[in-house]
N, C-alpha and C positions, 0 to 999 in steps of 0.2 A: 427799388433803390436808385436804380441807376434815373427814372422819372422826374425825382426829386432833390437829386444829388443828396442821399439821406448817408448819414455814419450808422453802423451796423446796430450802434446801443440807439440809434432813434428806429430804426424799423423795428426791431424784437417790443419797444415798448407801445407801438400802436395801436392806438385804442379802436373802435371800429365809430366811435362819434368824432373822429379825428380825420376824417376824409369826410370833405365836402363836397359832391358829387355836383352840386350847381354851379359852385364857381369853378371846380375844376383846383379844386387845392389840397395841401395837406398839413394839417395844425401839429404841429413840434414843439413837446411840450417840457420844459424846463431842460434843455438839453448842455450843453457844453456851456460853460459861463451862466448855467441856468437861467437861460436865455429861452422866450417863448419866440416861434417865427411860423411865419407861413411860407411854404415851397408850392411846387408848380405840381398837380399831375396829369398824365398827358393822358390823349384819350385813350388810346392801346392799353398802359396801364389801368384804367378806370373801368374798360371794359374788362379785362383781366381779373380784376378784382371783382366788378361782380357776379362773373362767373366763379369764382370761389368762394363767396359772401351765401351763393344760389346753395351751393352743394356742402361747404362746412356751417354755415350757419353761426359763425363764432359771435359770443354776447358781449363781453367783454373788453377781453382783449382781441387784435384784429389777428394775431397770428398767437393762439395760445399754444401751450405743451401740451401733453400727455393731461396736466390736471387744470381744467381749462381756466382757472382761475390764475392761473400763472402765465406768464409769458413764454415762448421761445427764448434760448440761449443765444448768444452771439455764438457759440462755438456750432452749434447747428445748424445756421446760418453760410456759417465757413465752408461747412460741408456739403450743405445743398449747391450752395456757389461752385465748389471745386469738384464735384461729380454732373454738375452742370455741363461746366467746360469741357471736363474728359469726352464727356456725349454728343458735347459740339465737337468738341476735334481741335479744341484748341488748346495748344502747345505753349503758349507763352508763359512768363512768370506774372499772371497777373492775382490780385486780389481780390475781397470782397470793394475793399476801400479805390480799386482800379476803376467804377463804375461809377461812385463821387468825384473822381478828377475827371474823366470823362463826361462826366455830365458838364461842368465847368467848363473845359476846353473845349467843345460844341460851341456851347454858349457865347465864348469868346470869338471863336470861328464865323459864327452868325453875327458879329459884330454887336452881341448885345454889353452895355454898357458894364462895368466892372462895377458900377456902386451897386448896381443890383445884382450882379450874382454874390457879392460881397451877402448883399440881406438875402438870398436863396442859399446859402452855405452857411447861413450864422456867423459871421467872425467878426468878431470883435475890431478887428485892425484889419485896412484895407492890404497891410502888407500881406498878412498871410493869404489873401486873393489873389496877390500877384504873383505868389509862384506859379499860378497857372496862365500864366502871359507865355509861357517860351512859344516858341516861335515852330510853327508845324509847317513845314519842307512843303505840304502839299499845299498850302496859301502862297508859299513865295513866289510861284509862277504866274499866279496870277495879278501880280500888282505890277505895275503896269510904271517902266523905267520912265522916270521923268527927263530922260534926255530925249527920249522918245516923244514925248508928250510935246518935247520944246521943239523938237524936228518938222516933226508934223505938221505945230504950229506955223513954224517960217515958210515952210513952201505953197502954204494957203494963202 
């Protein structure tokens, strides 16, 4: 999820011809605004996945239930996320959806341009990309005071 900044009802519906292993992508298919898009997935993820592609074997769907013809739940999803975290040891109040903003705000952090993670998140309007603009305390120290810049300048 967190690879491809995906929402919880695009992973449960992944089909296994829907990961493109050559280019490194993942086809999202009529999702929010029934909107088709392609995301990113990283190689960690790719190899991850065919370590469990090696071992379940799934036809269909990429993560099925019980009746393999069906998909996973978004509520079991929930759950695997938040028995996850207890097992890391992490405490915080976060979500499944905490690992799509986090993908985003990375992305931002690496300075990559917003009209693309706009088309890597699906939305419609660039506004709803820009709630993930706020501003992370641990970038600010590194920009570098432009009175500084002008100081530096004059004594050269």
């Amino acid at each position: 999820m967190y690879s491809g900044g995906l929402r919880v009802g695009e992973i449960i519906k992944l089909r296994v011809e829907d990961i493109d292993s050559n280019r490194k992508l993942i086809y999202i298919r009529a999702s929010k605004g029934r909107k088709d898009r392609y995301t990113l997935l990283s190689n960690v993820a790719l190899q991850t996945l065919r370590e469990y592609w090696k071992k379940e074997k799934p036809q269909k769907c990429l993560f099925p239930s019980w009746n393999k013809e069906k998909h996973i739940t978004a509520r079991t999803v929930q759950k695997i996320f938040q028995n996850t975290c207890k097992k890391a040891g992490i405490n915080k109040d976060v979500s499944v959806h905490s690992l799509r903003h986090s993908f985003a705000t990375h992305l931002l952090e690496s300075r990559i341009d917003l009209r693309y993670i706009q088309e890597l998140l699906g939305h419609k309007s660039s506004k709803t990309t820009e709630i993930y603009t706020h501003v992370s305390t641990k970038n600010l120290s590194a920009i570098k005071n432009p009175l500084d810049n002008l100081l530096n300048f004059a004594k050269t």
